[in-house]
Backbone as a printed PyTorch tensor [residue, N CA C, xyz], in Angstrom:
tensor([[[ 47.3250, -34.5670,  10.5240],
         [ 46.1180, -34.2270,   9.7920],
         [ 46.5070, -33.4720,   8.5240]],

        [[ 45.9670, -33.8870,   7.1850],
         [ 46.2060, -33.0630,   6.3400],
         [ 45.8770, -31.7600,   6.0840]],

        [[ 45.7230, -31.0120,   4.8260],
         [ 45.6230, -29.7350,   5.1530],
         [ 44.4120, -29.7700,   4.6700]],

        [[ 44.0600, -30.4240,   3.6290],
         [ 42.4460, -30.4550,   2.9140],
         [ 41.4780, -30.6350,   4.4320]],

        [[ 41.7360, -31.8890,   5.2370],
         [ 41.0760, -32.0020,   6.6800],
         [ 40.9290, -30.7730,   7.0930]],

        [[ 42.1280, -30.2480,   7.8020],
         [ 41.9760, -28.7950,   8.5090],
         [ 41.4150, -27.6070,   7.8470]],

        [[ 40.8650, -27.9950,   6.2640],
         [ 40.5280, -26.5810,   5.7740],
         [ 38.7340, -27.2380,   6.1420]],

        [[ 38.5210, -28.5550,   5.4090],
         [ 36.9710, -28.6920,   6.1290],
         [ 36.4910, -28.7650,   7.3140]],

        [[ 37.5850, -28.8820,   8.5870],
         [ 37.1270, -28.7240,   9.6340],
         [ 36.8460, -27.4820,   9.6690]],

        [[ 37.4420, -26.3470,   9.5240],
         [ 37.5670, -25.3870,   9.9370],
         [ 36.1920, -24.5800,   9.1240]],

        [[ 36.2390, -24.8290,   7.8960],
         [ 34.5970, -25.3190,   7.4000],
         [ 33.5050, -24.7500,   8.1680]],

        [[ 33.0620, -26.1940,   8.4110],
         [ 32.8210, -26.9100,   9.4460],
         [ 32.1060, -25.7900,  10.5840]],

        [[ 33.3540, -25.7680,  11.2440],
         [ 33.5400, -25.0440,  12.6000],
         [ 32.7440, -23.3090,  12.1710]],

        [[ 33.2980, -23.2100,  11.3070],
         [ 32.3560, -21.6750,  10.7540],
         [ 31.1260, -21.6250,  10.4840]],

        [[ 30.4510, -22.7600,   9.8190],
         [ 29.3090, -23.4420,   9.1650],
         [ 28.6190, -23.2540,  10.8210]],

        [[ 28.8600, -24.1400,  11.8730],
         [ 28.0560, -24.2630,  12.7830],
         [ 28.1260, -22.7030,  14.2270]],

        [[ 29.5550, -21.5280,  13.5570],
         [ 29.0990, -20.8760,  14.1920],
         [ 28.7390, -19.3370,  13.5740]],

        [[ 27.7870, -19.6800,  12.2430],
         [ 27.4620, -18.6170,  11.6980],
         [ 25.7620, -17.9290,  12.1780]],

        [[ 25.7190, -18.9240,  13.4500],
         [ 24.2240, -17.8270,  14.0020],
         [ 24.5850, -16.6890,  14.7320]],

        [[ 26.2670, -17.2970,  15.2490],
         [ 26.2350, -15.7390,  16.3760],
         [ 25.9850, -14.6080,  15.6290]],

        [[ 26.4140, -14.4300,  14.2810],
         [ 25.8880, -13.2620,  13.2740],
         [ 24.3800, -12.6660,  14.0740]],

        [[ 23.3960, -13.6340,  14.0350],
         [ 22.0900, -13.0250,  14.4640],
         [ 22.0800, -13.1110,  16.0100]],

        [[ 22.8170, -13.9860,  16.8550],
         [ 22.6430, -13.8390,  18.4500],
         [ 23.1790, -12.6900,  19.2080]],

        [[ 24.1920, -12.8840,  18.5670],
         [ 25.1470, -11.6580,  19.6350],
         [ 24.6270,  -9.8090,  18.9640]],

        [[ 23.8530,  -9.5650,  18.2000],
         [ 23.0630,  -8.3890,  17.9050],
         [ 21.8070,  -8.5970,  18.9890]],

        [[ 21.4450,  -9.8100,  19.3220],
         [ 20.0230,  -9.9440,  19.8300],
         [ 20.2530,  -9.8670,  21.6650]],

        [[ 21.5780, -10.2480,  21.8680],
         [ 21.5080, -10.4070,  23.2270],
         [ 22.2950,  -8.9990,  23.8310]],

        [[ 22.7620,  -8.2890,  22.7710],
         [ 23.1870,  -7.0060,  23.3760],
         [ 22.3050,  -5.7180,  23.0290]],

        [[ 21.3370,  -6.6370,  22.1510],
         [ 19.7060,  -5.6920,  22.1250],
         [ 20.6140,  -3.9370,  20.9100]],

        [[ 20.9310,  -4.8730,  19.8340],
         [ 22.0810,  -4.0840,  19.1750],
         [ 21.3640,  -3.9750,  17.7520]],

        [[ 19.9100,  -4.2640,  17.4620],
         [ 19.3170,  -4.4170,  16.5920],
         [ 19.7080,  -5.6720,  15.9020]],

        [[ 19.7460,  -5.7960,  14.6230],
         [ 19.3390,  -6.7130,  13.2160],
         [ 20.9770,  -7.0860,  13.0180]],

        [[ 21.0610,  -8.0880,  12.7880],
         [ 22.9680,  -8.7470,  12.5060],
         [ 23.4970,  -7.3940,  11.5440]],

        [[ 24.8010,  -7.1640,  11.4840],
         [ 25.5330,  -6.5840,  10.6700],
         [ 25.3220,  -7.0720,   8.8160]],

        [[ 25.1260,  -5.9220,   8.4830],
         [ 24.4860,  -5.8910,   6.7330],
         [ 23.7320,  -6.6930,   6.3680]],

        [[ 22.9200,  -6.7120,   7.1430],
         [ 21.7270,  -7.6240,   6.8240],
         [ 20.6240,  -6.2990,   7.0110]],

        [[ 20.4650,  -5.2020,   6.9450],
         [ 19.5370,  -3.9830,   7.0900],
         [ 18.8350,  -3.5550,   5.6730]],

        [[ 17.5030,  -3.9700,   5.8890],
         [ 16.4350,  -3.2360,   4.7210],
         [ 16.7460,  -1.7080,   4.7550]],

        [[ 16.1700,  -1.2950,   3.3080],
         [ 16.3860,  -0.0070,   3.1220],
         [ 15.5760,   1.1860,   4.0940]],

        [[ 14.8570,   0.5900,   4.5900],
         [ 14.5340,   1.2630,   6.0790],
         [ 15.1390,   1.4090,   7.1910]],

        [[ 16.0560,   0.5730,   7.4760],
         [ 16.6280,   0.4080,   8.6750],
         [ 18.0140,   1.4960,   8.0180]],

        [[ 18.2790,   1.1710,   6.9290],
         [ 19.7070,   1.9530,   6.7300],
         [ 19.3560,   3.5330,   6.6380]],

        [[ 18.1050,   4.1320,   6.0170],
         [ 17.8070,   5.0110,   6.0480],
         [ 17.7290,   6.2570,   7.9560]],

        [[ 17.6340,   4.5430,   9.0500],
         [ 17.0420,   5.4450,   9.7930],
         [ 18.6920,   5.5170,  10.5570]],

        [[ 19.3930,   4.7230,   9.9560],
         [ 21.3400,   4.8370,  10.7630],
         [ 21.8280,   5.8350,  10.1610]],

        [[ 22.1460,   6.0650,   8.3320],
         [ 22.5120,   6.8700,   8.1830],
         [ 21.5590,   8.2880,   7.8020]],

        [[ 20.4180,   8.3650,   7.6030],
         [ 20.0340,   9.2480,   7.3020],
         [ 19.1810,   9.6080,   5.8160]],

        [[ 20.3450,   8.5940,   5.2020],
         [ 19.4080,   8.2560,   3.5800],
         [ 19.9260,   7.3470,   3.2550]],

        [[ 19.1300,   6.5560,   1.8800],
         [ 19.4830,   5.2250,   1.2820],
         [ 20.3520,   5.7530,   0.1370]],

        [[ 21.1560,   5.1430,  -0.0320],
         [ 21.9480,   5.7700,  -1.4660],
         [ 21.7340,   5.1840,  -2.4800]],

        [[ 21.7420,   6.0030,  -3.7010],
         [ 21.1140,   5.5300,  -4.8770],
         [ 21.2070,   3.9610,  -5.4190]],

        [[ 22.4590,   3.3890,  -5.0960],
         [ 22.8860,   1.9140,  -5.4300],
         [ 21.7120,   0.6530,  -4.8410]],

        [[ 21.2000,   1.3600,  -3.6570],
         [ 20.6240,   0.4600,  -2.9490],
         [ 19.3880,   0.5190,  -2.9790]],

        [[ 19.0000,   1.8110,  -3.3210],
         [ 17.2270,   1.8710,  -4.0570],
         [ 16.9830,   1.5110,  -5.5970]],

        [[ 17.9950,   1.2630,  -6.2400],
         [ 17.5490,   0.7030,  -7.1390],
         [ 17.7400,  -0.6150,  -7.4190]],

        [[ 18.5610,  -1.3130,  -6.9670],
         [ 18.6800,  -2.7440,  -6.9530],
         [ 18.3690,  -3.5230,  -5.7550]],

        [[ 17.8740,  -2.7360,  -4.7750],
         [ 17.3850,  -3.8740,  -3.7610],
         [ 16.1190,  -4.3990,  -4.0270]],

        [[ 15.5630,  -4.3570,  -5.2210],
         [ 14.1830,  -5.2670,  -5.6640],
         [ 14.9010,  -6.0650,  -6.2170]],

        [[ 16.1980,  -6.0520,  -6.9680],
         [ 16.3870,  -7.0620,  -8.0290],
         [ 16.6720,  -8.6200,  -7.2360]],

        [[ 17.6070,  -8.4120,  -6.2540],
         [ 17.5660,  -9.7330,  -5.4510],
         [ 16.8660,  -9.5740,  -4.5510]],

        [[ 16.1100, -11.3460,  -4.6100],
         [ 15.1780, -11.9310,  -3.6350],
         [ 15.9860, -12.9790,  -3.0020]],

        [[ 15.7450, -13.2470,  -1.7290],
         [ 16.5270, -14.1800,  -1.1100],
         [ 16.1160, -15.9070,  -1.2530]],

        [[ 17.3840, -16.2720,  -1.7440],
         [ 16.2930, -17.7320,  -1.9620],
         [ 15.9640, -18.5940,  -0.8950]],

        [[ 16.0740, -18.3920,  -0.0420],
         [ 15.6450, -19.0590,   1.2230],
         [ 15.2000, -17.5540,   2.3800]],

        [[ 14.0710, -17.3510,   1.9490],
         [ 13.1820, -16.3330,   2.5860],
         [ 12.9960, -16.3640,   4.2530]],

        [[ 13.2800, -15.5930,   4.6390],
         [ 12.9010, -15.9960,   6.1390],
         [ 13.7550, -16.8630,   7.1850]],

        [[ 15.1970, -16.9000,   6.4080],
         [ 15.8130, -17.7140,   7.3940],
         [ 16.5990, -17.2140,   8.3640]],

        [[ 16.1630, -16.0020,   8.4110],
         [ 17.2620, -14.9560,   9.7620],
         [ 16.4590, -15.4360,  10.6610]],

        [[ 15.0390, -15.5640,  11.1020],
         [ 14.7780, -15.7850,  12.1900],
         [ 14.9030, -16.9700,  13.2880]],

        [[ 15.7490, -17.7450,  12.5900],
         [ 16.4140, -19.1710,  13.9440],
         [ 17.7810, -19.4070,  12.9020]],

        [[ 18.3210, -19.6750,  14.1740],
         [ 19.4680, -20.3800,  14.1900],
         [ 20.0640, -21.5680,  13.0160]],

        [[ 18.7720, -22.7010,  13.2570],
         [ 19.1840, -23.8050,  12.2110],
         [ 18.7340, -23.2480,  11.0490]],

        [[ 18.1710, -21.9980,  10.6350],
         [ 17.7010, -22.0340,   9.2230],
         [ 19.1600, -21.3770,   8.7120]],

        [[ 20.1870, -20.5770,   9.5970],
         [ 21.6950, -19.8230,   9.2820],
         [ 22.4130, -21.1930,   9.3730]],

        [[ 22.5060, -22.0140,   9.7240],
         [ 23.3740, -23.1630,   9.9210],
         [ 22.8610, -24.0780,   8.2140]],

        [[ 21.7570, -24.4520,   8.0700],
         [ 21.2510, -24.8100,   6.2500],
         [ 21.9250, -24.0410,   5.7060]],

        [[ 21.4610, -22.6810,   5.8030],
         [ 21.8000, -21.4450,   4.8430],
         [ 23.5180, -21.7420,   4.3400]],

        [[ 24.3340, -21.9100,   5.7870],
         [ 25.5420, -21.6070,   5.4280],
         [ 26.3640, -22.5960,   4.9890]],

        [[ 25.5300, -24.0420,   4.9450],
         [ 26.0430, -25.0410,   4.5760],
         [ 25.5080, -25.1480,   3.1940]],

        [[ 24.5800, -25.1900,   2.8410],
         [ 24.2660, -24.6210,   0.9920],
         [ 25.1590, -23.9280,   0.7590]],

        [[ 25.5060, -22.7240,   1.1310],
         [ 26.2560, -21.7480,   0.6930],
         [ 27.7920, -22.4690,   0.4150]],

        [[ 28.2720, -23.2710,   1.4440],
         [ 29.3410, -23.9470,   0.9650],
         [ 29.6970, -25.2330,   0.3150]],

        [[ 28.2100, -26.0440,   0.2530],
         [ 28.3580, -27.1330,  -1.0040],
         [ 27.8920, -26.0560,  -2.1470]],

        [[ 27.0350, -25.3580,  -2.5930],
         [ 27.2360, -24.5330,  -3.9670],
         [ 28.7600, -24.1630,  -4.6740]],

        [[ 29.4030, -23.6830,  -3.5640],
         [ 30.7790, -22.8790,  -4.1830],
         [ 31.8510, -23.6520,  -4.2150]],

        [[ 31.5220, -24.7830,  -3.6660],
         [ 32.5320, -26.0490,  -3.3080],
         [ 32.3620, -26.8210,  -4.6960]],

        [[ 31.0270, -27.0060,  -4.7590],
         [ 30.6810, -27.8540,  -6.2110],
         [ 30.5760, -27.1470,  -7.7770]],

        [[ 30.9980, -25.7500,  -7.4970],
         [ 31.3540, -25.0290,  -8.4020],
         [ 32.2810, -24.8630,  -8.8250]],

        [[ 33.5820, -24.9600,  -7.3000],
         [ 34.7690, -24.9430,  -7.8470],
         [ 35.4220, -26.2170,  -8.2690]],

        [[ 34.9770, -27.2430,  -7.9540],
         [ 35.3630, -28.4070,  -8.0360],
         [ 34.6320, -29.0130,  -9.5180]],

        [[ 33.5210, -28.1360, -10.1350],
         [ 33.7360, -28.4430, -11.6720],
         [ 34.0070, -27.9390, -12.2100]],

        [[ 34.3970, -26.6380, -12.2570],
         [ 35.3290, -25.6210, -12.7130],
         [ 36.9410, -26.4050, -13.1220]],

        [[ 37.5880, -26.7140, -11.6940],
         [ 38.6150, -27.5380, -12.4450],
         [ 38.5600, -28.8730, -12.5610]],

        [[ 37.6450, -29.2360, -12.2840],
         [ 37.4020, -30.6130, -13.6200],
         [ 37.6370, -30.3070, -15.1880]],

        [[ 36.6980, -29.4480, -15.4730],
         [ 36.6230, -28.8060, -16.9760],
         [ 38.0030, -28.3470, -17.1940]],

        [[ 39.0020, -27.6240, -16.5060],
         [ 39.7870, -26.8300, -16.6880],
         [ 41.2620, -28.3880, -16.8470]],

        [[ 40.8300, -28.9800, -16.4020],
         [ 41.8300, -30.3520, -16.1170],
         [ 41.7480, -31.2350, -17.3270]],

        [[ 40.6840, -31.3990, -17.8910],
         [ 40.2130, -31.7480, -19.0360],
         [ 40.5560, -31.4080, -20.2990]],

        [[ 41.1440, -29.6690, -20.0620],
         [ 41.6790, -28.7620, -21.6260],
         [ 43.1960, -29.1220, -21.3360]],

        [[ 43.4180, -29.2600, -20.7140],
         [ 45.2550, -29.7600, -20.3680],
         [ 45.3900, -30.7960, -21.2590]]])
């Protein structure tokens, strides 16, 4: 198997197991996945929100709203997430192949 194969399997294999993020918080009753916490929730772990995070947590909105709550909406999520950066890097050095 080549290595390009074993890097998209492995892909792949991450792509379909990026819900445990939200299961394994839910089945050990451990609250909300790791850094995924509104400025409420961080306020009530550590005590206060720090300045970085009260002022820019309005600026990003999530573009796919609402997809913590199931499974297949983290499995979309994380497969967008890797044709975006895949098809970014892959015209990146197109362009860059092009100035050669």
């Amino acid at each position: 198997m080549k290595t390009i194969s074993k890097l998209w399997l492995l892909i792949i294999v991450m792509i379909i197991l990026s819900p445990l993020g939200l299961m394994i918080p839910r089945y050990f009753k451990a609250g909300t996945a790791w850094g995924e916490w509104s400025a409420g929730e961080i306020r009530a772990l550590v005590g206060y929100v720090p300045d970085g995070i009260k002022r820019f947590s309005s600026l990003w909105k999530a573009p796919m709203p609402g997809y913590s709550g199931n499974s297949f909406g983290y499995i979309i999520s994380a497969g967008a997430g890797v044709v975006i950066v895949a098809g970014t890097a892959l015209l990146i050095g197109k362009i860059l192949r092009k100035k050669d």
